[in-house]
Backbone bond lengths (Angstrom), bond angles and torsions (degrees), N, CA, C in turn:
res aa  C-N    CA-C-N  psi(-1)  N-CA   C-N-CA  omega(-1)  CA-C   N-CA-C  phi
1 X - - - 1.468 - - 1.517 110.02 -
2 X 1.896 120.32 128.65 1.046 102.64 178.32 1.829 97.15 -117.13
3 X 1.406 92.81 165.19 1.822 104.81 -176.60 1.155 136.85 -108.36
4 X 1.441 75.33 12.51 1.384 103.53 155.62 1.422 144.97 -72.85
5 X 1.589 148.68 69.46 1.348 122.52 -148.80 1.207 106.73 -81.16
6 X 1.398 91.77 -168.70 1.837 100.12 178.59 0.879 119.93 -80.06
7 X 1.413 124.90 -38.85 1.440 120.62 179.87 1.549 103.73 -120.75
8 X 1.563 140.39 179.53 1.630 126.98 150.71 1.180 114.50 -118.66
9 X 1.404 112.09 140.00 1.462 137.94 163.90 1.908 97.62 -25.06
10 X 1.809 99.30 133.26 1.715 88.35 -178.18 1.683 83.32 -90.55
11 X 1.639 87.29 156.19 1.527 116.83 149.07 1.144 126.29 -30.28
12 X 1.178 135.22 147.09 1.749 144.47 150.35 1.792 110.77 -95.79
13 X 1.100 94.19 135.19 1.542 125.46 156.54 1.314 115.67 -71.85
14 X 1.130 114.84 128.67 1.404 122.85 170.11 1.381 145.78 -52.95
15 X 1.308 104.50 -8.36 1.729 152.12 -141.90 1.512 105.54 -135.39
16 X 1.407 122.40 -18.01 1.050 128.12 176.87 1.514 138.43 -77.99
17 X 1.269 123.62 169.91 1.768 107.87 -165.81 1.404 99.51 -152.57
18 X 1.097 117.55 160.25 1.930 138.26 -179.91 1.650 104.27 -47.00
19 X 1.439 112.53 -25.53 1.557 106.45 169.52 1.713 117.40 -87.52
20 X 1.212 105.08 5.10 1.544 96.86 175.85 1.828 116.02 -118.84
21 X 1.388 87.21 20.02 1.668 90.21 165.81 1.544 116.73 -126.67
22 X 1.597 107.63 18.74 1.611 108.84 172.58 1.136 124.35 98.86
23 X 1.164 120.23 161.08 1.904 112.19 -172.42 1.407 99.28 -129.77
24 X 1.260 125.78 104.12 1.458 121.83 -168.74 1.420 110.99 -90.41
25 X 1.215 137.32 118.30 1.322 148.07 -179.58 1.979 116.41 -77.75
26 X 1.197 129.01 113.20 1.770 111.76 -158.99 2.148 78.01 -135.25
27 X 1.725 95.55 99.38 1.596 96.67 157.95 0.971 124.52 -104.35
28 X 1.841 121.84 150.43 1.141 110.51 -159.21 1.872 115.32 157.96
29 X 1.292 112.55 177.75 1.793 105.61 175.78 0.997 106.38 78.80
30 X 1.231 106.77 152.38 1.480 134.78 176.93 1.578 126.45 -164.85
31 X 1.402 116.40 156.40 1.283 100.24 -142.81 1.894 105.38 -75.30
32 X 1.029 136.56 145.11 1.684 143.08 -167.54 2.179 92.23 94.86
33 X 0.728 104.01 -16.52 1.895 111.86 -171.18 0.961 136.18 -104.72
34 X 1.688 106.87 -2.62 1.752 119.16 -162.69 1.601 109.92 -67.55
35 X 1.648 120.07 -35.21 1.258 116.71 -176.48 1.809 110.36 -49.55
36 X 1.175 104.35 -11.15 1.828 102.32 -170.82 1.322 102.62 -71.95
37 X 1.395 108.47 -54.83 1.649 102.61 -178.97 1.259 140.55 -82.95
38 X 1.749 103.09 -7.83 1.292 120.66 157.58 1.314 125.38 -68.45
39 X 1.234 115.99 -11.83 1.289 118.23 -168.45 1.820 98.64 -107.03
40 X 1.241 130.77 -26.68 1.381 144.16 150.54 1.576 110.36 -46.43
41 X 1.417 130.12 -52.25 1.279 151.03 170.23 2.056 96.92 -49.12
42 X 0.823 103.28 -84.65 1.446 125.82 -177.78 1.598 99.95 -23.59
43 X 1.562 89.92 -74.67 2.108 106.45 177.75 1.674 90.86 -30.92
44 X 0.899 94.52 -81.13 2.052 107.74 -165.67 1.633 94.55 -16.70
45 X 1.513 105.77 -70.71 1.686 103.81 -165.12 1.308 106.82 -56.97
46 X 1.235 124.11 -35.92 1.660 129.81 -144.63 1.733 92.68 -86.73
47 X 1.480 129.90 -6.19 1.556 126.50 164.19 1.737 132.78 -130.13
48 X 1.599 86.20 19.89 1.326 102.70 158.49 1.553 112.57 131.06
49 X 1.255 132.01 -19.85 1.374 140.92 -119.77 2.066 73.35 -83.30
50 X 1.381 109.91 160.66 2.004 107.52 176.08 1.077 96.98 -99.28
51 X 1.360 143.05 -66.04 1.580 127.98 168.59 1.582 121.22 -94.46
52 X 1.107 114.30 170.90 1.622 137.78 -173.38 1.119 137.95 -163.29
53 X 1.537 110.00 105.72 1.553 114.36 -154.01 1.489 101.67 -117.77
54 X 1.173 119.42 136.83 1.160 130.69 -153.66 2.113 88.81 -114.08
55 X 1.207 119.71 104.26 1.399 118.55 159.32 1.431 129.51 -78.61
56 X 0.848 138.62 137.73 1.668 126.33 -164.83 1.642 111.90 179.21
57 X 1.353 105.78 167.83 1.250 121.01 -158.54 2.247 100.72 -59.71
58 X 0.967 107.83 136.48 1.839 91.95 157.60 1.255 137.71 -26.36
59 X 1.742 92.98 -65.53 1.612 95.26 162.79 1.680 131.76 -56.72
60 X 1.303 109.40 -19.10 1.589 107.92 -178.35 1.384 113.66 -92.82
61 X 1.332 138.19 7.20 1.104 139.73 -169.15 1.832 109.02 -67.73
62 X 1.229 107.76 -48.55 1.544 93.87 -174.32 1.590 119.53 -87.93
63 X 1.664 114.27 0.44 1.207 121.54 163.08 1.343 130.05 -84.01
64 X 1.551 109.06 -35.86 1.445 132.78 141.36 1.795 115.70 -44.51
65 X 0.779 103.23 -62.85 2.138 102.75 -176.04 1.333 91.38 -64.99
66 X 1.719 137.89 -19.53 1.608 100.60 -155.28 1.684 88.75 -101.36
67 X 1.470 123.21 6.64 1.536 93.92 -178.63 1.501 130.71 -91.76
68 X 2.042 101.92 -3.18 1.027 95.25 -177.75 1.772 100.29 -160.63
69 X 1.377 132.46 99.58 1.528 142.10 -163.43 1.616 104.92 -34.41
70 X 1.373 96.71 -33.54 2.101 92.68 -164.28 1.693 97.39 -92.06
71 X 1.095 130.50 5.57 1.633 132.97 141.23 1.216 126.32 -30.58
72 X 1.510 131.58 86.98 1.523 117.02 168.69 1.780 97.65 -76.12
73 X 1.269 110.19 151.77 1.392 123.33 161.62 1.572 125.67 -110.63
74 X 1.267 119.51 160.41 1.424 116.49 176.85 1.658 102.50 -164.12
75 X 1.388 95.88 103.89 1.840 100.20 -170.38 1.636 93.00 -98.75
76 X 1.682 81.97 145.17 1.046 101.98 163.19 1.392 137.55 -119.10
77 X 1.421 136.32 -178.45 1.575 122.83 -173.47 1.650 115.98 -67.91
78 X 1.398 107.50 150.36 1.561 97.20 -172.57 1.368 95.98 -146.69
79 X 1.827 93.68 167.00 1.699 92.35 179.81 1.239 114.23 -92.02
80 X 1.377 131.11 179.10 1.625 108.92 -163.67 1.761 122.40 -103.67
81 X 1.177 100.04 44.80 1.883 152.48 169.66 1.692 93.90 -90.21
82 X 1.464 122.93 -65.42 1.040 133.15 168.49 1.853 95.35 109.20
83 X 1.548 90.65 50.84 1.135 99.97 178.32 1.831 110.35 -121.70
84 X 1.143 123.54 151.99 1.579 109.05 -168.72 1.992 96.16 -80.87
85 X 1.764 75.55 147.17 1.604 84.00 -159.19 1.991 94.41 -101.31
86 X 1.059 110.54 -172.79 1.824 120.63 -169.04 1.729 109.29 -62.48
87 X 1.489 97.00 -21.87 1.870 82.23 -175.11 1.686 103.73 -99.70
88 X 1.660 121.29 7.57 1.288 118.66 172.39 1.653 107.34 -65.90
89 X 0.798 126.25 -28.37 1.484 143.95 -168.95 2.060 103.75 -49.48
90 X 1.905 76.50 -65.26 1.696 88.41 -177.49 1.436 109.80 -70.11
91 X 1.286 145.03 -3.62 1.511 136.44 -178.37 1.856 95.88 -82.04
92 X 1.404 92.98 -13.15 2.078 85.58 -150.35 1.610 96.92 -80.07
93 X 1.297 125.63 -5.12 1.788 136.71 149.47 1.338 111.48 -43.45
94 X 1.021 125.50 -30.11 1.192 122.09 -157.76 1.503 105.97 -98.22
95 X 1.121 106.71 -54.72 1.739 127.26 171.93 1.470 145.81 -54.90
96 X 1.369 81.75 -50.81 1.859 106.12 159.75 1.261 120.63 -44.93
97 X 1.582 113.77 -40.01 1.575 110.91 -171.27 1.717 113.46 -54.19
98 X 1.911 108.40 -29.07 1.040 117.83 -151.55 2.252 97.10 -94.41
99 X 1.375 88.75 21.39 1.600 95.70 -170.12 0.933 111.81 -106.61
100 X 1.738 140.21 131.27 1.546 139.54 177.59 1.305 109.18 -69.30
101 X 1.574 106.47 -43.08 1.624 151.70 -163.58 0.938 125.28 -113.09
102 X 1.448 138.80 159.31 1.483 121.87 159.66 1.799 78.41 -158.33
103 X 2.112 104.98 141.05 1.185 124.78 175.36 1.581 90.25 -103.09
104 X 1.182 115.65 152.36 1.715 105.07 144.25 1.547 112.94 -166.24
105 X 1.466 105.69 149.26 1.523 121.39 -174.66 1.043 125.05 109.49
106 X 1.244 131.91 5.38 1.716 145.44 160.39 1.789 99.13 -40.18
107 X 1.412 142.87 114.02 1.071 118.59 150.13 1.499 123.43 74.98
108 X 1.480 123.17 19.56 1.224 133.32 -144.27 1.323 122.49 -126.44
109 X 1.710 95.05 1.59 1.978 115.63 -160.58 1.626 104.95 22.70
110 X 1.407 98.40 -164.07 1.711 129.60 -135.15 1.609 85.21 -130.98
111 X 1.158 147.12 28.95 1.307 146.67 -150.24 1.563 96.49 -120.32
112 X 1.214 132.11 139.94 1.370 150.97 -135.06 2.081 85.02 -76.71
113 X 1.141 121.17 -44.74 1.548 120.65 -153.54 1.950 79.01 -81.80
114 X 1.485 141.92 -23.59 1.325 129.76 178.24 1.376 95.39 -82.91
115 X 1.050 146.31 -55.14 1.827 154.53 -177.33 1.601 88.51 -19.92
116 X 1.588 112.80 -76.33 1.357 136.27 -160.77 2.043 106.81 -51.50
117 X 1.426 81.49 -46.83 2.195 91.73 -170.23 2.045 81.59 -48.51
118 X 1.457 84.51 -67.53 1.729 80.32 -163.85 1.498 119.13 -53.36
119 X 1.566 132.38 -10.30 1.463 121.66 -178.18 1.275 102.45 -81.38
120 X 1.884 117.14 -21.30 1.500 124.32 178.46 1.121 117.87 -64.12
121 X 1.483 107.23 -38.06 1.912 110.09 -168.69 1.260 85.15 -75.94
122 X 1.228 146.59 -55.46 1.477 127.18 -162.16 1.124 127.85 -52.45
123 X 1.665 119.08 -0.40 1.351 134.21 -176.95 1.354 106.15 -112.05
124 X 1.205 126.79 -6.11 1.095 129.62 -165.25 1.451 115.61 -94.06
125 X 1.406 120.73 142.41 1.741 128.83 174.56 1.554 125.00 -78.87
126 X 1.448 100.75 6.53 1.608 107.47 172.69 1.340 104.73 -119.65
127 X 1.962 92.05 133.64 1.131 100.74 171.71 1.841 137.58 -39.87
128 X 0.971 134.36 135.29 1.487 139.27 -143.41 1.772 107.51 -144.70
129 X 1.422 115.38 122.16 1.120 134.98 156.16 1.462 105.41 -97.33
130 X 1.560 121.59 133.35 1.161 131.31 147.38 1.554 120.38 -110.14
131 X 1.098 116.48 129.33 1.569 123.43 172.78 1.847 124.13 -134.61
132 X 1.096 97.90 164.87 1.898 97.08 -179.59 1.418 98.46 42.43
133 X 1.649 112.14 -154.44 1.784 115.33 177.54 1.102 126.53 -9.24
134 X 1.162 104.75 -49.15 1.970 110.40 -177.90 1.478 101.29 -60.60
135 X 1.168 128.77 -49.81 1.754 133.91 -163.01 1.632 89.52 -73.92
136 X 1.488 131.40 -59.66 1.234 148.52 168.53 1.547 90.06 -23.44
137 X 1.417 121.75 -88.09 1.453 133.59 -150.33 1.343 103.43 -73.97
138 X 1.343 130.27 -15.77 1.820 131.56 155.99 1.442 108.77 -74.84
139 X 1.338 118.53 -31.88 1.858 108.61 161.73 1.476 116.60 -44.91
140 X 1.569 108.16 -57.16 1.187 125.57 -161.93 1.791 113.19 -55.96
141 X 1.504 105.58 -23.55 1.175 99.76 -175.36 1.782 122.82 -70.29
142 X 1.198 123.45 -133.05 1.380 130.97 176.13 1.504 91.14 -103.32
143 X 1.318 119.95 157.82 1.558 111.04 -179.94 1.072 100.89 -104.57
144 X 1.477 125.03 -26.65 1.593 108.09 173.14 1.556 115.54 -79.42
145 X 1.313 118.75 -15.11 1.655 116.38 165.48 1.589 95.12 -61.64
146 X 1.634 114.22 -96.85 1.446 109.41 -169.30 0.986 111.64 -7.11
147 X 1.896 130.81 -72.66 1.159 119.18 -152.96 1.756 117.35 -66.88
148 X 1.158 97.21 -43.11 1.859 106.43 171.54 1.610 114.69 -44.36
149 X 1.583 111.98 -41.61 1.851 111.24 165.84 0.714 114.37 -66.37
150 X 1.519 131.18 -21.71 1.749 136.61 -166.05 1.455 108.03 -82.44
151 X 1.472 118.28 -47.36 1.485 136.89 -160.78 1.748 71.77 -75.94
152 X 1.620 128.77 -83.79 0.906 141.41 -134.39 2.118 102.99 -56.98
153 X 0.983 97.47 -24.07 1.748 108.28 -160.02 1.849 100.61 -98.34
154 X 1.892 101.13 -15.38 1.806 109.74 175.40 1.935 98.47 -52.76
155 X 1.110 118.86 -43.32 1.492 126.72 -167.42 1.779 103.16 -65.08
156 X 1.489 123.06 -56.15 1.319 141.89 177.83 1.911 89.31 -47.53
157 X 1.506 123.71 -116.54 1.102 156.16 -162.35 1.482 117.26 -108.58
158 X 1.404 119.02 131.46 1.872 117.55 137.27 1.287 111.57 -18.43
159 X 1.390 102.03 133.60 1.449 120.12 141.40 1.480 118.44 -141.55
160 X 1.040 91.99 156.93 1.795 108.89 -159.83 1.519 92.90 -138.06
161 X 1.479 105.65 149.47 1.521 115.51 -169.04 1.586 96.11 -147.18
162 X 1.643 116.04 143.16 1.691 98.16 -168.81 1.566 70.01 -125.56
163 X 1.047 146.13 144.64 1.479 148.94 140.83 1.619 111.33 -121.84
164 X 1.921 103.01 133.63 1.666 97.37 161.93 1.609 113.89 -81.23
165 X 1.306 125.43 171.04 0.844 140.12 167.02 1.797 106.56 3.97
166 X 1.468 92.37 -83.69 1.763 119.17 171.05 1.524 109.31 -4.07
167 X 1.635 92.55 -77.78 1.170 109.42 -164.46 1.580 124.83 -89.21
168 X 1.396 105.79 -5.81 1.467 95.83 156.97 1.788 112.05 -86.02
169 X 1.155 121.53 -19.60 1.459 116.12 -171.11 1.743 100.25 -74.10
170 X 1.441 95.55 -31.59 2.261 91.62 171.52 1.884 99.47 -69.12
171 X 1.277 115.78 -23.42 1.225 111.78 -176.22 1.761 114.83 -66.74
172 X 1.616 94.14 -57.74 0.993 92.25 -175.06 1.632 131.19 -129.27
173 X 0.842 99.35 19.45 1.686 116.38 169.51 1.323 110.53 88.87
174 X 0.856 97.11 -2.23 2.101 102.31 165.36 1.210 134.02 -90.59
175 X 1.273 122.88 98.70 1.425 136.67 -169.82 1.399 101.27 -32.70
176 X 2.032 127.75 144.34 1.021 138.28 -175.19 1.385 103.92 -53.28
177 X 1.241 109.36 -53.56 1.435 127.06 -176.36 1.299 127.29 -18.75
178 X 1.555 101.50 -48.68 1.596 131.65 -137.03 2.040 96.16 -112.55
179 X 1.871 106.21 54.76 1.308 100.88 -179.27 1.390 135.33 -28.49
180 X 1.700 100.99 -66.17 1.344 133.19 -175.33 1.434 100.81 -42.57
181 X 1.659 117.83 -58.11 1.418 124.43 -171.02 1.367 106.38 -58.17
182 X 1.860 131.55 -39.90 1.311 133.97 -139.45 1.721 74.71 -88.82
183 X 1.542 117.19 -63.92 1.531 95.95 -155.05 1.534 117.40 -50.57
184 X 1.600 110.17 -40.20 1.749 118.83 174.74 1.951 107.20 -47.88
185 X 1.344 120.69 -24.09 1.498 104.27 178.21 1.246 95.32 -112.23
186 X 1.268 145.80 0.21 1.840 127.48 133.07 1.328 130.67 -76.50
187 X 1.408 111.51 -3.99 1.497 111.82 148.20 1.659 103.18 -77.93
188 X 0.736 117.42 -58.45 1.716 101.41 177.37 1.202 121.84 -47.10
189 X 1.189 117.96 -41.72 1.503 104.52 -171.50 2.088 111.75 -77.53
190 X 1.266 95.26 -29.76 1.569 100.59 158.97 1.693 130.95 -75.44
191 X 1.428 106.31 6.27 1.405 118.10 168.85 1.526 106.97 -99.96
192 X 1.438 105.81 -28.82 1.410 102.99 -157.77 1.620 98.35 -103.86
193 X 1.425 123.83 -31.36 1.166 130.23 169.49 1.294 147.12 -80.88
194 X 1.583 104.98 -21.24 1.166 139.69 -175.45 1.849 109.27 67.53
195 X 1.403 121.46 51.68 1.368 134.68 -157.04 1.870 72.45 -104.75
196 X 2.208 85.27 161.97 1.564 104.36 151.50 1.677 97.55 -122.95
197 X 1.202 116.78 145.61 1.503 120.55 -176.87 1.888 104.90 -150.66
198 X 1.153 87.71 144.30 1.601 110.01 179.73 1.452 114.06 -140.04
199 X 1.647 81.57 113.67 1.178 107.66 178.18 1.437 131.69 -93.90
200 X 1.233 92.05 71.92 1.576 121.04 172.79 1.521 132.24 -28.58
201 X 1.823 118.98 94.92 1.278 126.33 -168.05 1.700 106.07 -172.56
202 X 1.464 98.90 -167.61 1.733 97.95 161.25 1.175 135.45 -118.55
203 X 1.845 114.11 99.12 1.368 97.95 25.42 1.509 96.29 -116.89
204 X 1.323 119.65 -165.45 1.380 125.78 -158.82 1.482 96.47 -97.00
205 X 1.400 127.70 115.65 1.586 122.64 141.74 1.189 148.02 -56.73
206 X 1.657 159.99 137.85 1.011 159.13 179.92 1.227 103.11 -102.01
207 X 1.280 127.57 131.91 1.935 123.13 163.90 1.529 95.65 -141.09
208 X 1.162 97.59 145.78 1.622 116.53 175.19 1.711 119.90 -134.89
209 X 1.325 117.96 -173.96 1.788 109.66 -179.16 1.327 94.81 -48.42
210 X 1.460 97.54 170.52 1.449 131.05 168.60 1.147 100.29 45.16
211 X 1.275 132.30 81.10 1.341 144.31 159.58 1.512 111.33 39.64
212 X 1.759 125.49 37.83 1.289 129.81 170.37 1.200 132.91 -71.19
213 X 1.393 121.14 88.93 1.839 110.64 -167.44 1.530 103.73 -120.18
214 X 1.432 127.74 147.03 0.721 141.12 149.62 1.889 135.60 -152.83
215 X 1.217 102.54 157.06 1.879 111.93 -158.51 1.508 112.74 -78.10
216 X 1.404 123.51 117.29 1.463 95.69 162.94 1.749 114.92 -75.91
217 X 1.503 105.41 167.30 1.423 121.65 171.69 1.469 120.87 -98.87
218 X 1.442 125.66 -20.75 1.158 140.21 -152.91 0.968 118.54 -114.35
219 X 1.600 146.38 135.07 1.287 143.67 -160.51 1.582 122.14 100.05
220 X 1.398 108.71 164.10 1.498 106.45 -156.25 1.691 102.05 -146.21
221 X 0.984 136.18 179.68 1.631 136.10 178.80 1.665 94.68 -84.08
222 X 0.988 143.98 -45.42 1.107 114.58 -164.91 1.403 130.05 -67.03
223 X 1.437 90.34 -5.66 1.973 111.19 165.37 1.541 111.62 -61.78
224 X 1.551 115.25 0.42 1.539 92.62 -178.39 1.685 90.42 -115.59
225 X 1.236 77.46 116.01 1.936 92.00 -169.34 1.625 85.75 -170.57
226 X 1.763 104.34 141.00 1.371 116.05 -171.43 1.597 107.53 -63.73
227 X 1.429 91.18 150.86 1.825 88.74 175.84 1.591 99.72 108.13
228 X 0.954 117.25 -32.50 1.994 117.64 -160.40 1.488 103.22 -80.38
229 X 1.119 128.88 -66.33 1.145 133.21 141.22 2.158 119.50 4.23
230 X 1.684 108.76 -66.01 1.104 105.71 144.66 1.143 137.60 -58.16
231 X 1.179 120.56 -25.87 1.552 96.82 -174.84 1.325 104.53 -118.09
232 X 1.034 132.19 28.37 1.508 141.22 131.33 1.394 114.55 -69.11
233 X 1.262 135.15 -42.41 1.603 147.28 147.74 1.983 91.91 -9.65
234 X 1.625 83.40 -81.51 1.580 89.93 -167.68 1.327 126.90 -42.71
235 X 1.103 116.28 -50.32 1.114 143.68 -171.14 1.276 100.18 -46.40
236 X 1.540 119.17 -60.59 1.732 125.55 -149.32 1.843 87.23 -86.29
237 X 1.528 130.51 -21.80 1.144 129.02 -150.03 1.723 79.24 -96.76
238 X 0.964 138.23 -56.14 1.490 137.16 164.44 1.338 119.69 -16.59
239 X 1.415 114.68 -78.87 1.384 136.31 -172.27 1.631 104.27 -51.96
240 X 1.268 112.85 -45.04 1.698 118.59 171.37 1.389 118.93 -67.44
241 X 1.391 98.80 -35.93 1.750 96.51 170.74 1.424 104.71 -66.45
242 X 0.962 115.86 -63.07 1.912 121.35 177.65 1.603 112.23 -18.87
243 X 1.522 124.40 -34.01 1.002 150.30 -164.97 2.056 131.04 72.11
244 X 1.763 88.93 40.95 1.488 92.79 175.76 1.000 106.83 -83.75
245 X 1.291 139.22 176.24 1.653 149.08 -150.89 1.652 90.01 -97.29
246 X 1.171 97.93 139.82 1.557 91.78 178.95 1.366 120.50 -67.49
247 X 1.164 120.70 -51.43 1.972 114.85 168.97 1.641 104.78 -28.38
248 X 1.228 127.12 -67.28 1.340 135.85 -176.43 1.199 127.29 -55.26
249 X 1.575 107.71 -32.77 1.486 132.35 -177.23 1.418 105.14 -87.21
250 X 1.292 130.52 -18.13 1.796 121.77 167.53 1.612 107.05 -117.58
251 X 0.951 137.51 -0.68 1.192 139.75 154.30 1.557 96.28 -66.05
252 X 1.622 122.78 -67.29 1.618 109.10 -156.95 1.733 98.34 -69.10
253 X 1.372 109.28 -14.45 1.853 100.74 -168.48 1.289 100.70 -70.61
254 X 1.627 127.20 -40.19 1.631 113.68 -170.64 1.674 96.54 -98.83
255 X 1.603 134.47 31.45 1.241 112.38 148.26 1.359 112.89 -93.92
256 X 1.855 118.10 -31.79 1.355 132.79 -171.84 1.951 95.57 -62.80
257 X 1.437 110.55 -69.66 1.361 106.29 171.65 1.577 130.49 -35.47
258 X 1.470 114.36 -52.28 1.724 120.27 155.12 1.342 102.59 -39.63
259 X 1.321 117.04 -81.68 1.692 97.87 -174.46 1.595 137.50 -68.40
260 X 0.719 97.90 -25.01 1.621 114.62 165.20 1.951 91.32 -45.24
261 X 1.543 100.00 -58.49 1.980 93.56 -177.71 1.338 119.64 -58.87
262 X 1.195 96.89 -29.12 1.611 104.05 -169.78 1.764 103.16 -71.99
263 X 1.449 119.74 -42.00 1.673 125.97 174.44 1.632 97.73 -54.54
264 X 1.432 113.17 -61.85 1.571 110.81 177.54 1.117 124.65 -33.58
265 X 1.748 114.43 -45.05 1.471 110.35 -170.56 1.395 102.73 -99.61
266 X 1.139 123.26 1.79 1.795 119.93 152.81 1.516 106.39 -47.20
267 X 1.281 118.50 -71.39 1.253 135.29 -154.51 0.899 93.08 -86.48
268 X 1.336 165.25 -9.72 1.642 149.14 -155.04 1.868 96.50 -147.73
269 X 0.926 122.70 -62.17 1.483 115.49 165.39 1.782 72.79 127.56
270 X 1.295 121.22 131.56 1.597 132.27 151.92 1.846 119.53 -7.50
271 X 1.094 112.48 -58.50 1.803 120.27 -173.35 1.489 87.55 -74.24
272 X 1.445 129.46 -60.82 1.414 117.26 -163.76 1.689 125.32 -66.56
273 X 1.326 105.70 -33.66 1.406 121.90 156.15 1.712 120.80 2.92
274 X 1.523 145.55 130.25 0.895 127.46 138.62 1.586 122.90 -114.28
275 X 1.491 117.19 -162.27 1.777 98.16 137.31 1.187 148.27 -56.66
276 X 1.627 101.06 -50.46 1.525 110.47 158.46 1.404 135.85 -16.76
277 X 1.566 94.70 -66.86 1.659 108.52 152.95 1.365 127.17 -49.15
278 X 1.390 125.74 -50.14 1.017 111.48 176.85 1.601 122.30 -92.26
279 X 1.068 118.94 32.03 1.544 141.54 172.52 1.520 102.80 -100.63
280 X 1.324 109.10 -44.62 1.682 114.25 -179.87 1.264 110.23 -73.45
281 X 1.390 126.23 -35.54 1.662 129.11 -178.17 1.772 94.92 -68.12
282 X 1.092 148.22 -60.66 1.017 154.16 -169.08 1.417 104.86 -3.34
283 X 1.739 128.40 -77.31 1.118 119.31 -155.54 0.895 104.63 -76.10
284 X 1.571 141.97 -22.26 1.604 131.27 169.99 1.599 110.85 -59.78
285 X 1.519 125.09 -37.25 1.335 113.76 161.15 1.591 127.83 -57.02
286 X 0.903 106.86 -26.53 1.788 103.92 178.57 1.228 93.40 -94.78
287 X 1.378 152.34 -7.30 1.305 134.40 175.50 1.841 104.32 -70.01
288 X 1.410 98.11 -45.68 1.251 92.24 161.07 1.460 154.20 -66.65
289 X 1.805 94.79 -1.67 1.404 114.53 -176.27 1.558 102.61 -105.00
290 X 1.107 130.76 -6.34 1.345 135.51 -156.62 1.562 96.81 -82.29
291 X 1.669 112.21 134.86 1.616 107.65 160.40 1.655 122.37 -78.11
């Protein structure tokens, strides 16, 4: 492991305030599911991001606000599953403007009113992470639509896509199995789309346009434990709100997150490990990333 990242966390000014480190937007949850996006929410604060708005189903709002005070919330309509239903889609016009960032798919199912959130972000002028459901519910579509919003939305905003194994093989027709093959057809689709994608494993790669790849160093197996996944979400949706370049800004999010696991499984030993933990290691990893 080196401790070195790729890029460093910028400096603060002394003079500075909660509006000059970004307003990170994290949609998502559902009701039995809310810890997913709370814990995406959390990441965001826990590496700098100045505000953090937690979007989520109606029903999850007071399970969502109680896990963490510096949580803004903003519920939306849901079906009574307590899942966001078809007209949550159209409120997210309204909201977005007020977003540096936008995370989405923590906890969020595959349910017709999530289909819609995600056909919205693809229209949207803020930068955009999709992960879990969201990547799930962009499978689901037509592949030559998706890809035509994708190419078409490269001009608008970034997008960044984190999929495990799973969910890039619904992405892209390549068995989980079949690493070597999965990263070679997410370099394609980031040549042809102009996508950033991380391809999440050991260890996890980043590739972006023009044939951009690079390795993380950081992280350990006991990171594959539910929840991690989220709060890597946050993390990368943070760093973009902050306003680092996105290549730079998800490269440093899954080295800070790698180490952040690696502090966790100091203290917890690998099997005992959760997210939690590695949500708490967080700011000691960017202390080390900081210029």
């Amino acid at each position: 492991m080196t401790l070195e990242p790729p890029v460093r966390v910028p400096g603060r000014q002394a003079a500075a305030h909660k509006g000059n480190f970004g307003r990170a937007m994290l949609i998502g949850g559902s009701r039995g599911m809310s810890g997913a996006i709370a814990l995406s929410a959390i990441a965001s604060l826990r590496v700098g991001a100045g505000l953090v708005t937690a979007v989520i189903p109606d029903r999850c709002l007071e399970t969502v606000a109680a896990f963490h005070p510096c949580i803004m919330t903003c519920p939306l309509s849901d079906d009574p599953y307590g899942r966001f239903n078809l007209d949550a889609a159209v409120a997210l016009d309204s909201i977005l403007p007020n977003a540096s960032a936008v995370g989405c798919g923590p906890g969020m199912t595959t349910c017709a009113g999530s289909i819609r959130i995600v056909e919205r972000l693809l229209h949207s002028r803020c930068p955009c992470v999709l992960d879990a459901d969201a990547i799930n519910a962009l499978s689901l579509l037509e592949a030559t639509d998706w890809k035509q919003k994708v190419a078409a939305r490269n001009h608008l905003a970034p997008l960044v896509l984190t999929p495990h194994p799973g969910e890039l093989a619904r992405l892209t027709g390549v068995a989980a199995e079949d690493r070597e093959n999965q990263i070679s057809a997410a370099r394609q689709l980031c040549d042809d789309y102009g996508l950033f994608i991380v391809v999440k494993g050991g260890p996890t790669v980043v590739v972006g346009p023009q044939g951009a790849s690079w390795q993380n160093s950081t992280g350990n197996p006991g990171m594959a434990t539910a929840g991690s996944g989220d709060v890597l979400t946050g993390v990368i949706t943070s760093f973009i709100s902050q306003g680092i370049p996105t290549w730079d800004a998800v490269r440093l999010a899954v080295w800070v997150h790698g180490l952040a696991g690696d502090f966790a499984s100091q203290q917890h030993g690998q099997a005992g490990m959760t997210a939690v933990e590695i949500c708490d290691c967080l700011p000691q990893a960017v202390k080390l990333a900081m210029s």
